[in-house]
C-alpha positions, 0 to 999 in steps of 0.5 A: 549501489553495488548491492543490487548487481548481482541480486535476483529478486522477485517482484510480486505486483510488480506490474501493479501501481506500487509495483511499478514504482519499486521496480523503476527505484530499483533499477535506478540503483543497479538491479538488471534481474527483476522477475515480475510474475503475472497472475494469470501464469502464478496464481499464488493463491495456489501453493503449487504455483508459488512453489513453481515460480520459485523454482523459475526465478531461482531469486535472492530475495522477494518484494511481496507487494501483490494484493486485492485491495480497494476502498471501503465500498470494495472491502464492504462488498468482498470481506471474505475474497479480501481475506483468503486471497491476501492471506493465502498468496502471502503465507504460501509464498513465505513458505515456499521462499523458506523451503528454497533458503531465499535469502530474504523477504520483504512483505508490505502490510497495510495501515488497516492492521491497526487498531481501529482506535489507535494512539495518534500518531500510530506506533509500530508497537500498538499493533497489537491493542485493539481489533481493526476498523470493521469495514477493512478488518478481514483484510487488514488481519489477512496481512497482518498474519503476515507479520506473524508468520515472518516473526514465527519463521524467524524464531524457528528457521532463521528466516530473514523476513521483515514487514513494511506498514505503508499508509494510504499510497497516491500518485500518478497511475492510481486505479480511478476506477469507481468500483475500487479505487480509494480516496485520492483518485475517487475524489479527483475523478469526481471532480474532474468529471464534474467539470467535464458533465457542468455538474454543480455538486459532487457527492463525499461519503462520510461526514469529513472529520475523519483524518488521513495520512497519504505518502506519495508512491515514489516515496513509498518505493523509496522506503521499500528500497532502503529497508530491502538494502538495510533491514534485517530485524523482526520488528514492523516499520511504518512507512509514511510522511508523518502528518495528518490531514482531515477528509474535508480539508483533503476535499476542499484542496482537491477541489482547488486544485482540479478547478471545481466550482460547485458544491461539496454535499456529504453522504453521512449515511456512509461510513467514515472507516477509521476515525483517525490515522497518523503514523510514527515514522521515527523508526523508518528514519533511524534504521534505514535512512527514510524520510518522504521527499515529496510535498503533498501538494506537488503530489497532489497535482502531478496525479491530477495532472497524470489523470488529465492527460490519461482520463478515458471519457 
């Protein structure tokens, strides 16, 4: 616990839904100084605002979890704004934290890195066989970028960067919105507004084979925490729960779960993304002590239960 008391740290997207998370586990274990930067204040697209908001905080470390991120329709429709706006907020920001001697960076990747065809379950060391899924690549190689340059800086400067690879994120405070939002939220608020309008169907992208891993976003913060506290080595960990579970039997829970009685019809004219997903979380377990606490389940019905009791008609 003392190693958090006398830490500044940084926070980027920290007032987002992972963020907010990382900030609450963090002050349950002793950090009193968390600066948490607005982009309407840093743009970190701008080198000069980076350099600025360094120059403010004066941190130890910095927890890079700020993004554009959104499910397969948003990547489908904004490839070009998902690649240069994740790419640049993170490598100015590794830059300007290495000509001020931050102490360290923890930069958070993402699952869509990974090779569209990837040996189930996914290993921190097949990262590099094969090219993403197309509907997520720009944004998954804009992260993943990332991971090369902290390796890079590493090597060359002695930089103490490391790289987290969560996968699919889910939980109370989710982003619902229709436009954005990935599987978990999209799929309870399709049923719950089903219910709401006494529609007798709901409509599912995809053909429902395709699998998915999902850790809940306490857990995530968790892991994010611990590696913060205990990792120094170049190599990229996933972060996960280590199971997998196929879109229509997620469906068919949530379906369950949420109370909706009608049919289940499946667009199979839209795309599945990638076909499988599953991490190895050996890694995360051995070199700082992670293992995802929450069942899927209960997970599941505490972000139903938050959507419910926050849903706006």
């Amino acid at each position: 616990m003392k190693f958090w008391t006398d830490k500044k740290v940084i926070v980027t997207g920290g007032a987002g839904f992972l963020g907010q998370a990382v900030v609450r586990r963090m002050e349950s274990r002793g950090c009193k100084n968390i600066f948490v930067p607005r982009s309407q204040t840093y743009d970190l697209r701008d080198m000069a605002a980076a350099r600025r908001l360094l120059r403010d905080a004066q941190p130890d470390m910095i927890i890079h979890l700020a993004a554009v991120v959104g499910g397969i329709g948003a990547n489908r429709e904004n490839p070009g704004n998902f690649f240069y706006d994740n790419l640049m907020m993170g490598v100015q920001l590794i830059e300007a934290a290495r000509e001020q001697g931050v102490n360290k960076f923890v930069a958070i990747g993402t699952i869509c890195a990974y090779p569209k065809f990837t040996p189930v379950p996914f290993k921190e060391d097949d990262l590099w066989i094969g090219y993403p899924e197309e509907t997520n690549a720009p944004y998954g190689l804009a992260k993943k970028m990332l991971l090369v340059q902290l390796q890079a800086y590493r090597q060359q400067y002695g930089f103490n960067g490391i790289y987290l690879l969560p996968v699919n994120l889910y939980g109370p405070a989710d982003n619902f919105s229709p436009a954005s939002s990935h599987v978990i939220p999209a799929l309870i608020k399709k049923c719950v507004d089903a219910i709401r309008q006494g529609q007798d169907h709901i409509e599912v992208w995809g053909t429902g084979r395709a699998t998915r891993e999902f850790l809940y976003v306490d857990d995530a913060a968790l892991g994010i925490v611990l590696a913060a506290e205990k990792y120094q080595k170049p190599e990229p960990v996933n972060l996960g729960a280590g199971f997998e579970i196929a879109i229509q039997d997620l469906v068919g829970l949530i379906v369950k779960l949420t109370g909706f009685k009608g049919r289940v019809v499946w667009n199979k004219s839209q795309p599945d993304g990638q076909p499988r997903r599953q991490l190895d979380v050996t890694r995360a377990k051995q070199e700082f002590g992670f293992t995802a606490q929450t069942p899927f389940a209960q997970g599941l019905k505490n972000t139903i239960d938050w959507y419910l009791t926050n849903q706006r008609a």
